[in-house]
FIBARO-420827 format. One record per atom (N, C-alpha, C): residue in three letters; atom name; x, y, z; residue number from 0. Coordinates in pm, 1 decimal, always signed. Example, Ala and Ser with C-alpha at 12.3 -4.5 7.8 and 13.67 -1.06 7.14 Angstrom:
% residues 2
+-----+----+----------+----------+----------+-----+
:  aa : at :       c1 :       c2 :       c3 :   i :
+-----+----+----------+----------+----------+-----+
: ALA :  N :  +1319.0 :   -569.0 :   +780.0 :   0 :
: ALA : CA :  +1230.0 :   -450.0 :   +780.0 :   0 :
: ALA :  C :  +1320.0 :   -330.0 :   +780.0 :   0 :
: SER :  N :  +1285.0 :   -225.0 :   +708.0 :   1 :
: SER : CA :  +1367.0 :   -106.0 :   +714.0 :   1 :
: SER :  C :  +1290.0 :     +3.0 :   +787.0 :   1 :
+-----+----+----------+----------+----------+-----+
***
This chain:
% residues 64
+-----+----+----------+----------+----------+-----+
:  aa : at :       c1 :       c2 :       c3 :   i :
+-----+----+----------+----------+----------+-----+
: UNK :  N :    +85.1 :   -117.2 :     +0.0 :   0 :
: UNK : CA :     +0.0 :     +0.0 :     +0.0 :   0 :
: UNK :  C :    +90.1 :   +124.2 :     +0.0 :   0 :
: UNK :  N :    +84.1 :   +211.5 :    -79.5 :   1 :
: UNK : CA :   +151.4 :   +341.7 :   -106.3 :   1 :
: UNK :  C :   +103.0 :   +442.7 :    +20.5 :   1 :
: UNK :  N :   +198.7 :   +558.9 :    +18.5 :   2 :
: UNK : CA :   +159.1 :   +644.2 :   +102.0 :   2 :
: UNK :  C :     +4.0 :   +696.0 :    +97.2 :   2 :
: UNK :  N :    -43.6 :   +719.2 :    -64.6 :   3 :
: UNK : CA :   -117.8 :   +796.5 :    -57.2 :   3 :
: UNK :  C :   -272.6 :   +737.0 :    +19.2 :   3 :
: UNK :  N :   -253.2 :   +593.7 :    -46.4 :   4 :
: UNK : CA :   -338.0 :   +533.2 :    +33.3 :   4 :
: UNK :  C :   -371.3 :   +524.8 :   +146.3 :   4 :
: UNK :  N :   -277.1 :   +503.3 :   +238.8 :   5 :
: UNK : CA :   -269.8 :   +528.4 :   +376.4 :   5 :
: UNK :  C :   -355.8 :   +591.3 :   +447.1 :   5 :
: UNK :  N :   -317.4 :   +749.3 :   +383.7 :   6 :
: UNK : CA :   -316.3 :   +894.7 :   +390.4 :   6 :
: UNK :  C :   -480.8 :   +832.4 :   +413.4 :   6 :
: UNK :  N :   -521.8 :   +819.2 :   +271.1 :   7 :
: UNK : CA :   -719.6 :   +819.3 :   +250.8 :   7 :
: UNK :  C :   -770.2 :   +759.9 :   +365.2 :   7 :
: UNK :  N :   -683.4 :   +601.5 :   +360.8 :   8 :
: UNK : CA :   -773.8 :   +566.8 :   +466.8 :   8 :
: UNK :  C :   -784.9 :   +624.2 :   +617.2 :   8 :
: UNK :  N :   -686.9 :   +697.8 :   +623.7 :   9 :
: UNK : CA :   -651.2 :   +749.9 :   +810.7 :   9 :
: UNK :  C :   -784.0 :   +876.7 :   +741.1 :   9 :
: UNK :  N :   -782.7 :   +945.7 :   +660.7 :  10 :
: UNK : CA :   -880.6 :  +1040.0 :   +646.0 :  10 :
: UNK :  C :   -978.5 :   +992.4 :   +634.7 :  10 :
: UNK :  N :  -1023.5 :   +852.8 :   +604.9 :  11 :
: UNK : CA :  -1176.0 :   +809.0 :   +587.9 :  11 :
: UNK :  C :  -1216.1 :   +756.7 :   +722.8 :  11 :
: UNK :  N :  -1140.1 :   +739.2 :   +785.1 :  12 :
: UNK : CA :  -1169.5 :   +686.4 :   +956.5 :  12 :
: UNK :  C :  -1260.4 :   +849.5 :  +1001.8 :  12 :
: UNK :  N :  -1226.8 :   +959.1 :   +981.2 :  13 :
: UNK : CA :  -1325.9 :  +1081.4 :   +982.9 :  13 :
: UNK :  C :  -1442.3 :  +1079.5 :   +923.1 :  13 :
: UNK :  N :  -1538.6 :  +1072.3 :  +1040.1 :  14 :
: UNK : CA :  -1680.5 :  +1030.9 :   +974.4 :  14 :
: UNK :  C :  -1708.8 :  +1186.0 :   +882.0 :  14 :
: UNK :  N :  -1656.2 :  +1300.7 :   +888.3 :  15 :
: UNK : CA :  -1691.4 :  +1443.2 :   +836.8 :  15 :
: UNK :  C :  -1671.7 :  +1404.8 :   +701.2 :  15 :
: UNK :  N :  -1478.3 :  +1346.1 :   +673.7 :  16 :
: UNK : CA :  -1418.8 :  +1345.4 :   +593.4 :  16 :
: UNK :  C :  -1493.5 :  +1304.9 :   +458.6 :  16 :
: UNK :  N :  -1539.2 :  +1186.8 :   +565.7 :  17 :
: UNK : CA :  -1539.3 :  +1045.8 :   +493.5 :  17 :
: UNK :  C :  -1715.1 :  +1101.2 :   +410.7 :  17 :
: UNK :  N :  -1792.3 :  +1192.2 :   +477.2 :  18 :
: UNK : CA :  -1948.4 :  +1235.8 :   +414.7 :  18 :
: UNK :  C :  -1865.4 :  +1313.9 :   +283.2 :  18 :
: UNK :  N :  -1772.7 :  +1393.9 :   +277.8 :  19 :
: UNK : CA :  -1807.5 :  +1513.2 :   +261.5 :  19 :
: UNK :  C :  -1718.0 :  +1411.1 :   +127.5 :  19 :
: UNK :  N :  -1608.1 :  +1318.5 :   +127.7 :  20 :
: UNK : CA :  -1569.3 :  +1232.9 :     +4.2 :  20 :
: UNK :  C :  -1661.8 :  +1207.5 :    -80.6 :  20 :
: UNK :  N :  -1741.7 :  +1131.6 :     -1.3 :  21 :
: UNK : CA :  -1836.8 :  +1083.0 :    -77.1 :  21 :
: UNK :  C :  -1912.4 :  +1164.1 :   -161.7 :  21 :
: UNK :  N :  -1950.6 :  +1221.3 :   -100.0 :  22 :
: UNK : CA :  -2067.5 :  +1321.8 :   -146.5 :  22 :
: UNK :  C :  -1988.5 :  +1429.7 :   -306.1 :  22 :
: UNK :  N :  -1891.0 :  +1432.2 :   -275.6 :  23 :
: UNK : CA :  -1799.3 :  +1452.4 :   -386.2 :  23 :
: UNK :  C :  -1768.5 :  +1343.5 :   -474.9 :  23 :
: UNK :  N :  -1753.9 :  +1263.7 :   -454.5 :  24 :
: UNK : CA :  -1745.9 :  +1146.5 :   -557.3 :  24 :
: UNK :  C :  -1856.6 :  +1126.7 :   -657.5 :  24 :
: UNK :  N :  -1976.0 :  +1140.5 :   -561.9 :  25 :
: UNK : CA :  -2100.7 :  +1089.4 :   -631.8 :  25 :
: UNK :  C :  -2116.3 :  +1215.1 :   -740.3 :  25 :
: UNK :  N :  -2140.4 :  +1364.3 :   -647.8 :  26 :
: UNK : CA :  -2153.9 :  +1488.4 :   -808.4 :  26 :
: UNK :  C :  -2034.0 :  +1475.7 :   -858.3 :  26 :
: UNK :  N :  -1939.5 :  +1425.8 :   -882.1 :  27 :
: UNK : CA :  -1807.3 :  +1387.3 :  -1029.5 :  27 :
: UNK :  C :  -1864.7 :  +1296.3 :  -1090.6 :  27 :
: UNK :  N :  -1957.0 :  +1217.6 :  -1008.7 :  28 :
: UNK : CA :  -1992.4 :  +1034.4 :  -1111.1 :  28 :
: UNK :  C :  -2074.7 :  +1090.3 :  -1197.3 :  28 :
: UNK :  N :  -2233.6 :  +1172.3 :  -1145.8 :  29 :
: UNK : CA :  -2313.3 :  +1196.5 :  -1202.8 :  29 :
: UNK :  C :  -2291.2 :  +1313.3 :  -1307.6 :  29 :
: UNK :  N :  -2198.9 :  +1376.1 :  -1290.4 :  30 :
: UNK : CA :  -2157.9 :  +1467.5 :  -1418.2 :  30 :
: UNK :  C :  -2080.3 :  +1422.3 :  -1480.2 :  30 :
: UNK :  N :  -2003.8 :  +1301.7 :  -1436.6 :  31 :
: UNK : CA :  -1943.2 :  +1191.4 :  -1568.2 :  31 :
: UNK :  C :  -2079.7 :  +1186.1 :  -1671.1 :  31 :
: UNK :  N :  -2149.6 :  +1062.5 :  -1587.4 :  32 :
: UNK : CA :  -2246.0 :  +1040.0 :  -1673.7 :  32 :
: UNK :  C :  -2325.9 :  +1084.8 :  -1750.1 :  32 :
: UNK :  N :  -2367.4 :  +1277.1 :  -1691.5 :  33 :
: UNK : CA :  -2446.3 :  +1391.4 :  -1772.2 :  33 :
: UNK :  C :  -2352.0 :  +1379.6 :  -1908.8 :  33 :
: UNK :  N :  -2250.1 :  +1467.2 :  -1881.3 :  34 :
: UNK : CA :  -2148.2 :  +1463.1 :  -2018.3 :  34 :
: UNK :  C :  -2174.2 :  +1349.3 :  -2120.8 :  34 :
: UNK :  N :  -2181.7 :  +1238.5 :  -2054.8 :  35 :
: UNK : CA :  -2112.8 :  +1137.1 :  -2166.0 :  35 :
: UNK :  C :  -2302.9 :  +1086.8 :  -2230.6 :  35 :
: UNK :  N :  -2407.9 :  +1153.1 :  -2152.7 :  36 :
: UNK : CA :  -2491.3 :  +1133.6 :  -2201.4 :  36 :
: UNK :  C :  -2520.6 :  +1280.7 :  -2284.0 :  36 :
: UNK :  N :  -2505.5 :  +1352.5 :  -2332.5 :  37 :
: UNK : CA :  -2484.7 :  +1450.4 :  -2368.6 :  37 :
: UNK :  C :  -2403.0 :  +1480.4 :  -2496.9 :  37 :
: UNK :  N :  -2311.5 :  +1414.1 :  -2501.3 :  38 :
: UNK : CA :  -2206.1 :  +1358.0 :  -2624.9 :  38 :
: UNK :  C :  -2290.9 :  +1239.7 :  -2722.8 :  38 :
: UNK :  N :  -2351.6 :  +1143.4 :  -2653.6 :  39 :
: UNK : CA :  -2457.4 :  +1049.0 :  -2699.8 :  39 :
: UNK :  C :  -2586.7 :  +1121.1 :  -2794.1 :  39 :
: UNK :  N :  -2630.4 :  +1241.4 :  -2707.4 :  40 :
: UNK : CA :  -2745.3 :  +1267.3 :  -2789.7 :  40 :
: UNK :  C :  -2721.5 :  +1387.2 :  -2884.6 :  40 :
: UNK :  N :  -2590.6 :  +1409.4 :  -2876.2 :  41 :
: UNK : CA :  -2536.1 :  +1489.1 :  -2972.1 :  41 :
: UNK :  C :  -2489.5 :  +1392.0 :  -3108.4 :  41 :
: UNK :  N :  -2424.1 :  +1310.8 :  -3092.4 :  42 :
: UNK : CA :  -2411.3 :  +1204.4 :  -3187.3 :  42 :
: UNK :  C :  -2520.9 :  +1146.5 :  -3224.3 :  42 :
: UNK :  N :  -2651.6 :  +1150.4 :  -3208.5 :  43 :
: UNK : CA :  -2746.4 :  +1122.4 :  -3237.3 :  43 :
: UNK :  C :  -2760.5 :   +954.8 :  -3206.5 :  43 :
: UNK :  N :  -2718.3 :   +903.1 :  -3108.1 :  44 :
: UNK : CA :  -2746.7 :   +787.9 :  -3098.1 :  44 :
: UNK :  C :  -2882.6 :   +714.6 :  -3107.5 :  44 :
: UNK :  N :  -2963.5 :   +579.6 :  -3086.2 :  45 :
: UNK : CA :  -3038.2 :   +538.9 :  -3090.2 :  45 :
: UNK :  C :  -3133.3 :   +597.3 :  -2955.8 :  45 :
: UNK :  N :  -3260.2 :   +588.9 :  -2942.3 :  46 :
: UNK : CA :  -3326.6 :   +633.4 :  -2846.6 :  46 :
: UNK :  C :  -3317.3 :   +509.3 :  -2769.4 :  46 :
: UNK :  N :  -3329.3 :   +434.1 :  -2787.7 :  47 :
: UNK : CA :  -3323.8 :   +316.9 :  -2696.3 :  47 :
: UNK :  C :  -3210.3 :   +343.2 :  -2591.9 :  47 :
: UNK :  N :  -3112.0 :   +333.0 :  -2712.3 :  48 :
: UNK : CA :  -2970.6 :   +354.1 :  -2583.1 :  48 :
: UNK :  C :  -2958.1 :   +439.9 :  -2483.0 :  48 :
: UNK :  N :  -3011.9 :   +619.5 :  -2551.3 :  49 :
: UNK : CA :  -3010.5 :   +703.2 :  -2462.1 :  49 :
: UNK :  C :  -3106.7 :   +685.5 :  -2345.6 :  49 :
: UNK :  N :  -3256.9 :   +605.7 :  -2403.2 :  50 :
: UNK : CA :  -3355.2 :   +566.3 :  -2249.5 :  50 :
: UNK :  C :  -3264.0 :   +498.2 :  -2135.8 :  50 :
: UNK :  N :  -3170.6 :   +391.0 :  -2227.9 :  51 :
: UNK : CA :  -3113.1 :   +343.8 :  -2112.1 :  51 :
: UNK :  C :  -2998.7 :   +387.5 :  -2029.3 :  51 :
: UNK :  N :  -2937.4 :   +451.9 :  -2101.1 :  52 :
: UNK : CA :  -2844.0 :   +509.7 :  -2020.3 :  52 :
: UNK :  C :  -2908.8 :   +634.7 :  -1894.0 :  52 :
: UNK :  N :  -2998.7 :   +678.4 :  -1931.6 :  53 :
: UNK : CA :  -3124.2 :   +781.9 :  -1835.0 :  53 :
: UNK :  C :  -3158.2 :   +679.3 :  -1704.3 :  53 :
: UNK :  N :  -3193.3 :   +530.0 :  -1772.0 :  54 :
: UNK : CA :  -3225.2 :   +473.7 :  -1640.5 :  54 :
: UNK :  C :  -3112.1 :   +452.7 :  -1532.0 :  54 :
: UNK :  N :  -2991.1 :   +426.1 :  -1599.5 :  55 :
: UNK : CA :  -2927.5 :   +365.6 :  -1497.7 :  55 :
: UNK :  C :  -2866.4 :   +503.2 :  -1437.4 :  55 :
: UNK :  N :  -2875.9 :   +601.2 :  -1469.6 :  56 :
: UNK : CA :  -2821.6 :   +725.2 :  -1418.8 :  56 :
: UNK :  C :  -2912.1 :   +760.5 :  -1280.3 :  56 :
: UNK :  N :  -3072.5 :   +725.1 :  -1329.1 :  57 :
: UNK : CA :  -3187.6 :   +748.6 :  -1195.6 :  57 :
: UNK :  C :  -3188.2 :   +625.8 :  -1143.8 :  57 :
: UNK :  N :  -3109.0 :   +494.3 :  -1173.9 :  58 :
: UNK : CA :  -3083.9 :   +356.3 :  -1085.1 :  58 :
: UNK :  C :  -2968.9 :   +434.8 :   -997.0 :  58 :
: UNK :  N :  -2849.9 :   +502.9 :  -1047.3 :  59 :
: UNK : CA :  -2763.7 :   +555.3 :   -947.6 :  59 :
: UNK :  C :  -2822.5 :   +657.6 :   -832.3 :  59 :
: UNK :  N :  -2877.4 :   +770.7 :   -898.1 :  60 :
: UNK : CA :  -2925.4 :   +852.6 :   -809.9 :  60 :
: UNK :  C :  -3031.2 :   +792.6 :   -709.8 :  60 :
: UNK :  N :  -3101.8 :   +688.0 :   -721.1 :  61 :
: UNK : CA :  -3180.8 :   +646.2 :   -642.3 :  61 :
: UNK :  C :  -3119.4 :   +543.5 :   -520.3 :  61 :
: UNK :  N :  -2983.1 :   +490.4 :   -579.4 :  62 :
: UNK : CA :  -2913.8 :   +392.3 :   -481.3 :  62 :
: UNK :  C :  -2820.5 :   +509.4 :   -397.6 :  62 :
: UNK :  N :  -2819.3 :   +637.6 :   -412.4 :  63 :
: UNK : CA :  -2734.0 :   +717.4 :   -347.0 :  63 :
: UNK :  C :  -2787.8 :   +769.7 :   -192.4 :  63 :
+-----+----+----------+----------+----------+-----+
***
């Protein structure tokens, strides 16, 4: 295990830390996924695909 790792986990033992990570992780995931759905319906992909990629974006937001 590298330093940096370490580092995270002694900072994730902070229950503050460890909300305020998360909670950052998740708005980077979900604006991954905006973007790259966004690039999709700019390329004009199939509607199907874009329905599905919509669901699993409100499958994430709903497991959050």
């Amino acid at each position: 295990m590298n330093t940096a790792q370490k580092y995270l986990e002694k900072q994730l033992a902070n229950n503050e830390f460890k909300h305020s990570y998360l909670e950052e992780k998740t708005k980077l995931d979900i604006e991954y996924q905006l973007e790259e759905l966004k690039r999709d319906i700019q390329a004009v992909k199939p509607v199907e695909e874009l329905i599905s990629k919509i669901e699993s974006i409100e499958k994430y937001l709903m497991a959050v």
